[in-house]
C-alpha positions in Angstrom: -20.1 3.0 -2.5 -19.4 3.5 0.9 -16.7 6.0 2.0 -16.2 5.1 6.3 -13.3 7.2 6.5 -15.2 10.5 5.4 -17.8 9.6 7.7 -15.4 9.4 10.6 -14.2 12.9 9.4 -17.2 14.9 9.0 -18.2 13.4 12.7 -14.8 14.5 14.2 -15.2 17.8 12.5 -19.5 18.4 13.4 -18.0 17.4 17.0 -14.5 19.9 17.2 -16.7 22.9 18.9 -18.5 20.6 21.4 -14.8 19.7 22.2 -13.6 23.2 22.0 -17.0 24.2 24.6 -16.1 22.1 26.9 -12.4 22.6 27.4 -13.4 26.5 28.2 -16.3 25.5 30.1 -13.8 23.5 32.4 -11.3 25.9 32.4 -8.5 23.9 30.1 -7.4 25.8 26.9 -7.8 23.5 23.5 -5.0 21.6 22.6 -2.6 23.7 20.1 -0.1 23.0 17.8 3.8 22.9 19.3 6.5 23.9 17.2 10.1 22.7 18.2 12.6 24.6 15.9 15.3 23.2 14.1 18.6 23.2 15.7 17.1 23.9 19.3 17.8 20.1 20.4 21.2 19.5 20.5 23.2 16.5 18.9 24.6 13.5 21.1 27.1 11.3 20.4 25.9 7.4 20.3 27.1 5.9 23.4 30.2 3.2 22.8 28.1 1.0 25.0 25.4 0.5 21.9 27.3 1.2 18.8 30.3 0.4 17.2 31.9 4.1 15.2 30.7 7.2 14.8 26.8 7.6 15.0 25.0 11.1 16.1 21.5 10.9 17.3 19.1 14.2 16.6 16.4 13.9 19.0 13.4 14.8 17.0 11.0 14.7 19.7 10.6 12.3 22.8 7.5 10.0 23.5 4.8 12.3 25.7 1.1 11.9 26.3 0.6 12.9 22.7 2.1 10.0 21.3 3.8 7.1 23.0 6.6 6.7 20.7 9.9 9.1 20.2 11.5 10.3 17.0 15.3 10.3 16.4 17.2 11.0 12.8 20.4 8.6 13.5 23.3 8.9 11.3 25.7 6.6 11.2 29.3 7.3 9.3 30.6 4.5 7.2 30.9 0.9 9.4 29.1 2.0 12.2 26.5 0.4 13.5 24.2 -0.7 16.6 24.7 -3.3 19.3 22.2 -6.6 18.6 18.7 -5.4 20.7 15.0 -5.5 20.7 11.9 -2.7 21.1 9.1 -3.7 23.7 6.8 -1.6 21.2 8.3 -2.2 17.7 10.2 0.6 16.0 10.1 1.8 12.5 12.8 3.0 10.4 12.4 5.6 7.4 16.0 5.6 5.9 16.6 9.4 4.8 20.1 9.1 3.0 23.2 6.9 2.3 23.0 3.2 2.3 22.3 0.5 5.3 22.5 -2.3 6.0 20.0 -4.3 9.0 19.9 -7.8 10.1 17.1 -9.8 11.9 18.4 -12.0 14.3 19.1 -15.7 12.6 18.3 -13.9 9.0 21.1 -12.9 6.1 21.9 -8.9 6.6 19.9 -6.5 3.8 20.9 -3.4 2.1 18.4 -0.3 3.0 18.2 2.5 0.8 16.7 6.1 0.4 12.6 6.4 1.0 13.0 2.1 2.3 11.1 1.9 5.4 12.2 -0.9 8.0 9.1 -2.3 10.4 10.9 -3.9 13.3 8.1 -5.8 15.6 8.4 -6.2 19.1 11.3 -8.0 20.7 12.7 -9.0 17.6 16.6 -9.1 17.6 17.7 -6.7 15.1 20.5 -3.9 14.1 20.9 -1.6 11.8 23.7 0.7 10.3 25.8 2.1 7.4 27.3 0.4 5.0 30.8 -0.3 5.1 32.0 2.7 2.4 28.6 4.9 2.9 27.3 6.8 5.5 23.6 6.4 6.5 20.6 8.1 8.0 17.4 6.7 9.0 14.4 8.5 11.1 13.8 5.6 14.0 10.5 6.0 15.1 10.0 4.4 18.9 7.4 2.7 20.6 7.3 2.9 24.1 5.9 0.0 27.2 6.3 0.6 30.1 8.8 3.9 30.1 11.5 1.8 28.3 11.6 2.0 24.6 14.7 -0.2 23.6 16.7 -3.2 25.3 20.4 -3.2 24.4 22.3 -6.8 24.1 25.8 -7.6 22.7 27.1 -6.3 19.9 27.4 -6.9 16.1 31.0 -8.6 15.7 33.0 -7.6 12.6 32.6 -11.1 10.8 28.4 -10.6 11.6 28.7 -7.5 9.8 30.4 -8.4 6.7 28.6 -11.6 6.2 26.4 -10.4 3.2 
């Protein structure tokens, strides 16, 4: 049986002080852990110009030369939702609480629920939000090309919405 994946490991792991060496021997500290603590980020509305009701975006943390993609916990209150847009770099969606609903442009909307997680691919027309009775929260998890991470387009009219 072959097992590649703890083959990779114990490689990364017999190389970690050769890696540790040479960031002293050039002067750079390793890399370390960075803890951003809870509450230190604070809330922001969701701008009118994207959504339609109440939505609060959490900045979990923004896309950096660690990762090239930004995290956000969105919570929308019941009916609110996003405008219509795309994501150069795809986005992912873990929804946290409540109940959503998303629709892919041309496609029938779909209920999202608790632990569902939504793969949306690059520059496909898409939105996402509560449901009309239920809040909702997902975790959106962005790509970024170029600097931009999102491109925003009209928005979801009331008869798009409650066409499920």
């Amino acid at each position: 049986m072959h097992f590649p994946l703890v083959s990779i490991a114990l490689c990364a792991a017999a190389l970690q002080p050769v890696v540790v060496w040479a960031a002293e021997v050039h002067g750079a500290s390793p890399p370390a852990q960075q803890i951003t603590r809870a509450g230190s980020q604070p809330s922001a509305a969701g701008s009118a110009a994207n959504f339609t009701g109440q939505v609060r975006v959490d900045m979990v943390w923004p896309a950096d030369d660690g990762i090239n993609a930004s995290g956000a916990l969105v919570t929308f209150e019941p009916g609110a939702r996003s405008a219509w847009h795309t994501h150069p770099a795809g986005q992912r969606l873990v929804v946290v609480s409540g109940l959503g609903l998303t629709q892919e442009w041309g496609k029938p909307v779909q209920e999202i629920r608790p632990g569902d997680v939504v793969w949306c691919p690059p520059g496909v027309k898409h939105w996402h939000g509560a449901a009309p009775k239920t809040a909702m929260t997902h975790l959106a998890v962005t790509g970024t090309a170029a600097g931009k991470n999102v491109e925003w387009m009209e928005k979801v009219s009331d008869d798009e919405y409650n066409s499920r």
